[in-house]
GUZA-408582 format. One record per residue: x, y, z of N, C-alpha, C in turn. Coordinates in steps of 0.1 Angstrom, whole numbers, plus 5000, padded with zeros to 4 digits. Layout:
<nodes>
XYZXYZXYZ;...
</nodes>
This chain:
<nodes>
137792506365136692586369135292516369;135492376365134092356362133792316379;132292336381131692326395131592446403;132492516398132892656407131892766409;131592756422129992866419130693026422;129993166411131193256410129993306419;130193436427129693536434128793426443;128493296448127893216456126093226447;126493246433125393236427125293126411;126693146406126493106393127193006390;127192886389127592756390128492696376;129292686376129492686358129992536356;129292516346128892336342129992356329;130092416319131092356303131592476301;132892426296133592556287133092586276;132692666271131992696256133092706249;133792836250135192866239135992996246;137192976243138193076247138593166234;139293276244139993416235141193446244;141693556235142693576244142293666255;141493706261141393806271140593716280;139393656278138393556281137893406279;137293356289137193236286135193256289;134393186280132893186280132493006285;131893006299131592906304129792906301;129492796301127892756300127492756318;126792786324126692826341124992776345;125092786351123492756358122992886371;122392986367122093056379120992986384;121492976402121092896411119892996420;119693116418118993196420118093196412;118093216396116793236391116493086382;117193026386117292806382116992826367;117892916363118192886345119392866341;119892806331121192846319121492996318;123193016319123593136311124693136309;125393236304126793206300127493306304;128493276309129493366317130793416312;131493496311132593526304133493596316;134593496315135193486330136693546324;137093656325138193696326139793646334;140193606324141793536328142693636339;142493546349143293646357144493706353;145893666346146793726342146393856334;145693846329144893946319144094056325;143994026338142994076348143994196357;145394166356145994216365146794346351;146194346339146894456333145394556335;145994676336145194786340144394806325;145394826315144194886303143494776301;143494616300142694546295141594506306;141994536318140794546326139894666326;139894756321139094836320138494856304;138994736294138494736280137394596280;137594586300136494416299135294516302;135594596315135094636320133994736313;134594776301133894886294132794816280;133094656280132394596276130994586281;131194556296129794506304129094656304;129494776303129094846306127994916295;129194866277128194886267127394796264;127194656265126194536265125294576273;124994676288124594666296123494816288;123994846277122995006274122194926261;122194796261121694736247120794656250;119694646245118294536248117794526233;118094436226117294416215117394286209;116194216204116194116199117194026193;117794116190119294026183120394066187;120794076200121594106206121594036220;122393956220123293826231122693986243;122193886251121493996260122494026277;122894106281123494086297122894086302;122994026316122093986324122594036340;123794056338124694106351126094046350;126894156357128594186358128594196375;130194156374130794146384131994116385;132694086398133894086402134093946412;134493856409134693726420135993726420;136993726432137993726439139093806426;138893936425139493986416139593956400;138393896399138493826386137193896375;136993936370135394026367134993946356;133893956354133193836351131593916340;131093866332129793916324129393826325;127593836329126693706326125593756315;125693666308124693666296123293556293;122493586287121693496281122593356278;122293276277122893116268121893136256;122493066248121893076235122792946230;121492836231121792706229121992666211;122492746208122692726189124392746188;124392756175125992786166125992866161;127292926158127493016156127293066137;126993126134126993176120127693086110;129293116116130393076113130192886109;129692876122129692706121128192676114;127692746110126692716098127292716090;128092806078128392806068129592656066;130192686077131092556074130292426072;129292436079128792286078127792276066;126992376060126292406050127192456033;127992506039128692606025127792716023;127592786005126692846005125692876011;124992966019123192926028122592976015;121292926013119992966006120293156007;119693135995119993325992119193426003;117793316005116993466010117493456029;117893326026118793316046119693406046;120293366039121393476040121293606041;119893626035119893806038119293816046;118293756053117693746064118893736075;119493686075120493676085121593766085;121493876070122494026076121294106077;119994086074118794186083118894186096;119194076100118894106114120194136120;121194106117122594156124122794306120;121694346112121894506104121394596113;119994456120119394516132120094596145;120494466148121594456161122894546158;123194626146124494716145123394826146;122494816144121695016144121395016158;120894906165120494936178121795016184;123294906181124394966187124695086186;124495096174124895216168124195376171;122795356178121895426184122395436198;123095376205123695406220125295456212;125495496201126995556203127795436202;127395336201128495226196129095146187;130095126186130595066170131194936177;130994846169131094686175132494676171;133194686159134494706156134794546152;134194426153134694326153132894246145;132594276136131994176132131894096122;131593966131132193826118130893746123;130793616111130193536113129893436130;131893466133131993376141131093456158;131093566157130393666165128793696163;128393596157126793576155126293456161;125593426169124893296174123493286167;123193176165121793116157121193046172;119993116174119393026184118492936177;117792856186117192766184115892766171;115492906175114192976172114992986155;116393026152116193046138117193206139;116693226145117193426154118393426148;118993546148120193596146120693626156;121793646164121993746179123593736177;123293876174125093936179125693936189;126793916192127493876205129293956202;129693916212131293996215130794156215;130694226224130994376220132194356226;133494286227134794306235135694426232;135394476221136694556212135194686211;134194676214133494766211133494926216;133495006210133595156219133095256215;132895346221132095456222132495556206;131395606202131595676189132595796193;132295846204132695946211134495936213;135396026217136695966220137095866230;138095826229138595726238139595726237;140295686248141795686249142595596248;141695476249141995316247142495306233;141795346228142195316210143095456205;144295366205145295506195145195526181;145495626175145595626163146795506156;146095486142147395366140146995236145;146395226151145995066162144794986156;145094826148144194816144143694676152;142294726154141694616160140494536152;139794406156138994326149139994196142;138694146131139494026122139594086109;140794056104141194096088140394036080;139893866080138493846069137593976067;137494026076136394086074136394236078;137594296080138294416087137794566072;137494656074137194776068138394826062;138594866051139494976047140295056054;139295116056139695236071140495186085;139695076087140194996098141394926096;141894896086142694806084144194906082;143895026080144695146080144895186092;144095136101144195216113143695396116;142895406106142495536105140895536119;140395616118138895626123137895526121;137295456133136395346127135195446132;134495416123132895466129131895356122;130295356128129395276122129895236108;130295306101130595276078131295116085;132095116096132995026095132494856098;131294946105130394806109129794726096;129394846091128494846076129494746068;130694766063131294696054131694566065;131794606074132094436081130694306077;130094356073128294316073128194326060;128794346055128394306037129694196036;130894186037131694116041131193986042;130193976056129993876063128693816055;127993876047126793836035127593796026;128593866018129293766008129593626011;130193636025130393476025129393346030;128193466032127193356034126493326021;126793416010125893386000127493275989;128093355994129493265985130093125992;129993116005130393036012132293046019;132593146009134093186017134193306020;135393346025135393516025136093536012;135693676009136693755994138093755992;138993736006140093696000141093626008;141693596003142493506011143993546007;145093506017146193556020147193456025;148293526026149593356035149693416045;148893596050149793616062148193756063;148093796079146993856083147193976078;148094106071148494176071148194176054;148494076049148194046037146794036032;146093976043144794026037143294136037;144394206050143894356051144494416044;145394396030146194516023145194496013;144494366009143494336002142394426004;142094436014140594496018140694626014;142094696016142494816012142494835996;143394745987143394805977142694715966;142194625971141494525956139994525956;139394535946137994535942137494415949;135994435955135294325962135294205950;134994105950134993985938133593945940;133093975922131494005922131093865921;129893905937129293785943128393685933;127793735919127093635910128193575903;129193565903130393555894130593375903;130393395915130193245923128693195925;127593315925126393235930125893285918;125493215911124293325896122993385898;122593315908121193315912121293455923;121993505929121793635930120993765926;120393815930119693905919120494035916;120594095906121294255906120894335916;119594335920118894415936120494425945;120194275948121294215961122394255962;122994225947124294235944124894385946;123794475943123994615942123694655958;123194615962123394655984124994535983;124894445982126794385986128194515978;127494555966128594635963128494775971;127094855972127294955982127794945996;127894806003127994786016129694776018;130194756005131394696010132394825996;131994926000132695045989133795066000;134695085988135895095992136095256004;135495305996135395475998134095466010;134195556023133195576029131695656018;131995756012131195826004130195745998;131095655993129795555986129695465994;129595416005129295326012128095336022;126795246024125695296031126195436042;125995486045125895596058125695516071;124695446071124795396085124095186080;123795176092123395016093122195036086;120995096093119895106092119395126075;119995236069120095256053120495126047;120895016054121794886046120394796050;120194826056118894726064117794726059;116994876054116094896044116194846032;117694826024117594776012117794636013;118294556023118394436025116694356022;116294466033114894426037113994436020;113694496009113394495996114494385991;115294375991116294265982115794125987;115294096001114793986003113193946005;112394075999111294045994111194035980;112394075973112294075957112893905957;113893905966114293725965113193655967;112493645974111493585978110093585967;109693655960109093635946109993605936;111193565934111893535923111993365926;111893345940112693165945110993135946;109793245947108593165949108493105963;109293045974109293045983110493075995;110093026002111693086015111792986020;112892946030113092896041113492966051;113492846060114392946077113893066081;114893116083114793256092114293366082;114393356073114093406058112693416057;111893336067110093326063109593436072;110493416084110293476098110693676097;111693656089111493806087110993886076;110493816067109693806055108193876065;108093796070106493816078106693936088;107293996094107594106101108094176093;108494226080108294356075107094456070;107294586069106394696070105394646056;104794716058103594616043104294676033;104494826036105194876016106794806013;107294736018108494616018107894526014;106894416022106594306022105794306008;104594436005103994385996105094335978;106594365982106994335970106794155969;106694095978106693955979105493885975;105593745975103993715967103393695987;101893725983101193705995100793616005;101293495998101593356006102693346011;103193416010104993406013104593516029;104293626026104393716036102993746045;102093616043100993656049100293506051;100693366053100193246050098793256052;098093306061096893296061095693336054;096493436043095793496033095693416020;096293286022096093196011095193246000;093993226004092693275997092893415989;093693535995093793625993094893585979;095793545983096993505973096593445960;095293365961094793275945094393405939;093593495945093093625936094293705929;094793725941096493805932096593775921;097093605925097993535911096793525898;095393555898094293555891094793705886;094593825894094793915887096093945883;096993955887098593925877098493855864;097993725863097593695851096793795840;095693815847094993915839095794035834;096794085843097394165841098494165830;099194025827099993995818099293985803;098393885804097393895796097394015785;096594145795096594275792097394335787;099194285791099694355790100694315775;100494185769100994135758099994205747;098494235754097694285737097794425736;098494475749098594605745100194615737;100894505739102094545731101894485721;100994405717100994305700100594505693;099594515702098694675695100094755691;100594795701101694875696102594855685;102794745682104094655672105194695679;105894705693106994695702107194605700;108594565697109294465700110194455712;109394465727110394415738110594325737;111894385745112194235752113494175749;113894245736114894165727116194205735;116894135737117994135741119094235732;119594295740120294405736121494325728;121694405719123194345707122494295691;123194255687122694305669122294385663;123394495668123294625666123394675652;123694595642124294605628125094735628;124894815621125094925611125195075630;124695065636124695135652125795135656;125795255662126995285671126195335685;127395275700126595385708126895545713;126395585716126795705720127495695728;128595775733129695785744129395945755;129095865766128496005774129496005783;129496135791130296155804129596095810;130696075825130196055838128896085841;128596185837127796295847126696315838;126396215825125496325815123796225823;123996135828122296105831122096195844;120796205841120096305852119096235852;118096305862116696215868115596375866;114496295863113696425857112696365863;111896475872110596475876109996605881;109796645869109496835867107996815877;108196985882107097055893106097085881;104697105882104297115893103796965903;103896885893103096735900104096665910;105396675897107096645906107196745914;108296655926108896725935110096795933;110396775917111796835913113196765916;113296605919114096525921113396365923;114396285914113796165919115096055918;115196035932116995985930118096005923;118096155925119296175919120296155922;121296115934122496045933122895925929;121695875920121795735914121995765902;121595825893121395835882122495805871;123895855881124995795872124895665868;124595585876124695465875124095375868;123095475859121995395846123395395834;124495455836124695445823126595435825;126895335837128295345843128795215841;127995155829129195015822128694915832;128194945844128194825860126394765862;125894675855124994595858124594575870;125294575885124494525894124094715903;125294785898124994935900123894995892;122595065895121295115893120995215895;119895285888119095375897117395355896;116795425907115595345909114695485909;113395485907112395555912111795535926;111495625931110995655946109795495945;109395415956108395355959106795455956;106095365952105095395955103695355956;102395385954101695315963100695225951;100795215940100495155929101295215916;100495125906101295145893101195255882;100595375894100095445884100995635894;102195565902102095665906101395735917;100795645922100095665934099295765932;098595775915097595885912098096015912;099296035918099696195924100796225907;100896185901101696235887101696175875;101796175861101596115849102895975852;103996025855105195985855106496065861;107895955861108696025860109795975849;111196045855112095995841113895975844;114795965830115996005834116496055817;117196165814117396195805119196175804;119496135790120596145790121296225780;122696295786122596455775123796425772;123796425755124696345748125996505745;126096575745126896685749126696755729;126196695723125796745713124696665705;124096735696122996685689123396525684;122796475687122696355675121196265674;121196205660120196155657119895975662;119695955673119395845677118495755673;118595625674117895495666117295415676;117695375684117495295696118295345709;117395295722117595285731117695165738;118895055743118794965748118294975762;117894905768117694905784117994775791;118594795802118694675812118194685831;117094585832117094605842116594535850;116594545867116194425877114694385878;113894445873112494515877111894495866;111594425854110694395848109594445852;108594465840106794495843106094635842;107594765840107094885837107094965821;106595035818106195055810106895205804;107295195791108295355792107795425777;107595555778107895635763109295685763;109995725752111195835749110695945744;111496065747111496155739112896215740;112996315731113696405728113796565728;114896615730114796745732116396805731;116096925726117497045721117997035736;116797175746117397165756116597125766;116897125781115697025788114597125793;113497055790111997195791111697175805;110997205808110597245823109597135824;108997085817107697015815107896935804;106896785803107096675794106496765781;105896835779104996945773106096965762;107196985764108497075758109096965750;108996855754109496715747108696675739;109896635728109396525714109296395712;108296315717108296165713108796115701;109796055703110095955695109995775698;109395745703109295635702107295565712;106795455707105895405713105995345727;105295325732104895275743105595145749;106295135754106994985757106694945770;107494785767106794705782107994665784;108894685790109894655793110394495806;110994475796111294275800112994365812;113294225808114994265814115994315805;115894245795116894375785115694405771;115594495773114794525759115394655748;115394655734115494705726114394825720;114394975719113295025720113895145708;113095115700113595165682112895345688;113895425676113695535687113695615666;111995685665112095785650112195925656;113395975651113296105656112896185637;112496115631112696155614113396235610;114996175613116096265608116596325612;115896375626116196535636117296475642;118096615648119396575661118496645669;118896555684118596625695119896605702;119796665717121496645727120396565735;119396585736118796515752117796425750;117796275754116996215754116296115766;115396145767114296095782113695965783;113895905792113095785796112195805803;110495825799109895885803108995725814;108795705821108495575826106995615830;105995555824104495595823103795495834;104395365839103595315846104695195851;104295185865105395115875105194935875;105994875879105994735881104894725892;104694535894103494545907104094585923;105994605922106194635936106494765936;106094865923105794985931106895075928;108195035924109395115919109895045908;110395115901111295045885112895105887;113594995886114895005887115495015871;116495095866117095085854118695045860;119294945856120494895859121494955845;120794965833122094975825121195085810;121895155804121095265790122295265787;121795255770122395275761121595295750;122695425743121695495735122395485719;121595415707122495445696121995495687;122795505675122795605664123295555656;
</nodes>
């Protein structure tokens, strides 16, 4: 083929790479005297009716897609019965052939690099499309650093189709969905876990599992627990780790809802990476600097704004000050944060149900909820699983409330000693109290404990002077500098 000009326009100079349906040549349009890449359908392939209309239905959904990270079409056709896609060229490698040649990528690339494929699945996903096949090797790195998705070959309409039977499973098994790998219904969820998949192994350097046979390792995807990603990289943060475990839930229910929900939390997990590493690399700076300011401002300000340098020496001036302030206000108190939870002596912890933490943020200042489908999760044995308070626009609450909370209701009275805490988010500030039953108002609650500054695991001595209570509150009086406090892990003893 090489030389062969298709439609008396597109000249094709190198084979790039083959599949089974297609072969992708590197071309030269002689009309608009650029590079692009052509995807030239095997004629054998050409002469079965359903797979010519699964090429066909390709050019037709690339053709409803325009977005930055997405392998762009340029024009379709048919040269001597042979039908053909022309695309952008995108003179880089593929995802795939980064990690191979790198292993692990840098933590905050790596999420920068499922930001923006998170991108390119919501766009799809906003024309009714589900990509069905995403892998590393289906990502191109251009020159610029970019992410851009490519292959919609297997791609289809959210809507019915008749191409895809029940039972019929399509895509790659590295990285194949639960659902998918059953052959049940794929919708967007399936993209979603394909994309947390494909972040594990850019932060891990392999995929999750491996097998002697393809069947073998979608029975994996189906019935074995993801393999927790800090367990290979340490330097992970619990943020991260906790979008890798929501992304890749076994169960649709717990698994993001769509790309875009996976994208928002990507998008904070790699401005919290990015003040943890102090700096970035790569594509990692590039999307650092194009997020919304209440995302970006979690990052330090040289990171997400270089030219604010000047602006950034004042920050890091006031942060100090702010630490400063914040060690004499806890010498004043006699708190002892900080301490690492365990040397419990003579303690026991309490043993709650599933279901006993709740989230409290009483009307009239509260809205009467503050992440409450998280809440289990402060107290579910799982460290990188959390729950968080709403964003907001300083540390005080954004002015609009005292605070908020999460109470945990021990199913009968008992007399508590301590409260352990574990969490991602250092820098916020908490009271406890206690209560029979839960009041309407902080008003109705009994302080038992001082003022704390909460580190990453801290120990927080709890006088109730003797008394049993069933309910005890983490009253959170003042937020970290990005604006939300995460609790990853409570435990309450006695």
């Amino acid at each position: 083929m090489i030389g062969t000009l298709i439609s008396g326009r597109f000249r094709i100079d190198e084979r790039i790479g083959s599949g089974g349906m297609s072969t992708v040549y590197r071309a030269f349009d002689e009309k608009l005297e650029r590079p692009v890449a052509i995807k030239l359908m095997h004629s054998e392939i050409a002469a079965q009716p359903d797979q010519l209309e699964r090429f066909r239905r390709e050019a037709r959904a690339v053709a409803q897609l325009s977005h930055p990270n997405i392998v762009m079409a340029i024009d379709a056709g048919e040269d001597e019965d042979r039908p053909y896609i022309v695309f952008e060229y995108v003179d880089g490698e593929t995802l795939k052939d980064r990690i191979r040649r790198e292993g692990p990528l840098p933590v905050g690339e790596a999420v920068a690099y499922a930001v923006e494929i998170g991108r390119a699945l919501s766009a799809a996903h906003a024309e009714r499309l589900v990509h069905r096949d995403v892998k590393p090797q289906n990502t191109l790195i251009a020159p610029s650093g970019r992410a851009k998705v490519t292959d919609f070959g297997i791609a289809r309409s959210l809507e019915a189709d008749r191409l895809t039977m029940p039972g019929r499973v399509l895509g790659t098994t590295d990285y194949v969905s639960p659902e998918q790998a059953m052959g049940e219904q794929v919708t967007q969820q399936s993209d979603v876990y394909s994309l947390g998949v494909c972040l594990y192994e850019m932060l891990s350097g392999e995929v999750p599992y491996r097998a002697d046979t393809h069947v073998a390792v979608a029975t994996k995807h189906v019935r074995e627990p993801m393999p927790d990603v800090r367990a290979r990289r340490p330097e992970v943060s619990a943020s991260l780790a906790a979008v890798l475990e929501r992304a890749t839930a076994k169960d649709t229910a717990s698994r993001y809802p769509n790309a875009q929900s996976m994208v928002d939390d990507l998008q904070q997990a790699l401005a919290i990476e990015a003040a943890r590493a102090g700096q970035t690399t790569g594509e990692a700076t590039t999307v650092l600097q194009g997020l919304s300011p209440d995302t970006a401002e979690l990052a330090p300000l040289r990171l997400r704004n270089p030219r604010r340098v000047l602006g950034a020496s004042v920050l890091v001036l006031l942060l100090g000050a702010g630490v400063i302030a914040g060690l004499a206000t806890r010498g004043e108190s006699g708190t002892p944060g900080g301490a690492a939870p365990g040397g419990s002596g003579d303690l026991q912890p309490v043993r709650f149900a599933e279901a006993a933490a709740h989230d409290y943020d009483p009307p009239p200042d509260g809205d009467g909820r503050e992440s409450a489908n998280d809440a289990r999760n402060a107290i579910d044995g799982e460290q990188p699983t959390l729950w968080s308070t709403e964003r907001y626009s300083n540390a005080k609450f954004g002015n609009l409330k005292p605070g908020v909370g999460l109470y945990l209701d021990a199913a009968m009275p008992v007399a508590a000693r301590r409260l352990d805490l574990i969490t991602s988010s250092p820098g916020f500030a908490v009271e406890i109290y206690a209560a029979d039953s839960v009041p309407a108002g902080l008003g109705g609650w009994t302080r038992v404990s001082a003022r704390t500054n909460v580190e990453e695991r801290t120990q927080i001595p709890l006088d109730t002077a003797g008394r049993e209570f069933r309910n005890y509150l983490l009253w959170i009086v003042e937020l970290p500098p990005e604006g939300r406090a995460d609790v990853n892990e409570l435990t309450l003893l006695r």
